[in-house]
C-alpha positions in Angstrom: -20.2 34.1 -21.8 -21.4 34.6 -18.3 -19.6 32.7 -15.5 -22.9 30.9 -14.6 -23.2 29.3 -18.3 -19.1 28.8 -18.2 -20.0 26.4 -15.0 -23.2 24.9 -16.3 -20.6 23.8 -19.6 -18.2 22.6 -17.7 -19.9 20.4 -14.8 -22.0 19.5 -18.4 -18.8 17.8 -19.8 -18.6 13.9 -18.7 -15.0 14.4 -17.3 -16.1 17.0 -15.0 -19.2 15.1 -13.6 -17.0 11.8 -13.8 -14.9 13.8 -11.6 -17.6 14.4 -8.5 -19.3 11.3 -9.3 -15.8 9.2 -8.5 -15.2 11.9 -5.6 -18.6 11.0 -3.7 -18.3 7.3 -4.7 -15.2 7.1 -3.1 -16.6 8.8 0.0 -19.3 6.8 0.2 -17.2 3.3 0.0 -15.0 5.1 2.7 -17.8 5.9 5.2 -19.6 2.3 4.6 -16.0 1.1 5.3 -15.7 2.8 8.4 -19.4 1.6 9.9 -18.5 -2.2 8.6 -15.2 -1.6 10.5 -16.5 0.1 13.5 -18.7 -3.2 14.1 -16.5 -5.8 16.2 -15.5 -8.9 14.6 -15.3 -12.5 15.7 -11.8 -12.0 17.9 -12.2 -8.7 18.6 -14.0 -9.0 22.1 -12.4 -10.7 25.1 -14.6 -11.8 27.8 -12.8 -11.6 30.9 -13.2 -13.6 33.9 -15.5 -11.5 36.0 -18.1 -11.2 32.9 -17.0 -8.0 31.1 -16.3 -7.9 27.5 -13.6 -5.5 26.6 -12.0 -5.0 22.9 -8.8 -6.2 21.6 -6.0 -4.1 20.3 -7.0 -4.9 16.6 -10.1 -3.4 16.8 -8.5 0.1 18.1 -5.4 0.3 15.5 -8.5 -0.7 12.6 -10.5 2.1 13.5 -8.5 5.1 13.3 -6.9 4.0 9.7 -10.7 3.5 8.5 -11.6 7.5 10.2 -8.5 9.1 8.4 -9.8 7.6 5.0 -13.2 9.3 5.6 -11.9 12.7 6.6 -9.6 12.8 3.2 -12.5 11.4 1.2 -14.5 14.0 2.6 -12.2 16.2 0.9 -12.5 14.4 -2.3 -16.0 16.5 -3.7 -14.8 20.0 -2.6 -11.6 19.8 -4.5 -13.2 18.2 -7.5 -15.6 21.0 -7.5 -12.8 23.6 -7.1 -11.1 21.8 -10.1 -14.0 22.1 -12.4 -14.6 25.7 -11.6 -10.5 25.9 -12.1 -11.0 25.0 -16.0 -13.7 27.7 -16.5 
C-alpha cells in the first residue's frame, strides 16, 4: 500500500476527519472570540474631561487572554494533521 492511499484511508476514517474538523472549529470559535472581544464594551471607554475617550484596564487584560487562545488554536489543525499521518 502506497503512502498516498495509507493517508487517503486514514483522513477517510470519521475519527481522523472528526479530529481536524474539531481542530478548525475550535479555531474558528477562538478567532470570532477574539474580534467580539477586541470590540469595546459598554464600560470599557472613559471619556475624560477634555473630550478624549481612552480604554479601561479591562479591555487590555481581555485582549491578550482572547490572542493566546487564537495562537494555540492555530496550532490545533497542524498537530491533528501530524496525528493522523502518525497512525499511517
Amino acid at each position: 500500500m502506497s503512502l498516498s492511499t495509507t493517508r487517503r484511508a486514514v483522513l477517510g476514517s470519521p475519527s481522523a476527519a472528526a479530529l481536524i474538523g474539531q481542530a478548525l472549529a475550535a479555531l474558528q470559535g477562538a478567532e470570532r472570540a477574539l474580534r467580539q472581544g477586541q470590540v469595546p464594551r459598554p464600560g470599557d471607554p472613559r471619556h475624560p474631561v477634555n473630550g478624549y475617550s481612552r480604554l479601561t484596564q479591562p479591555y487590555f487584560g481581555r485582549t491578550p487572554g482572547l490572542e493566546a487562545a487564537v495562537m494555540s488554536a492555530r496550532d490545533a489543525p497542524a498537530a491533528a494533521c501530524t496525528a493522523c499521518d502518525s497512525l499511517a
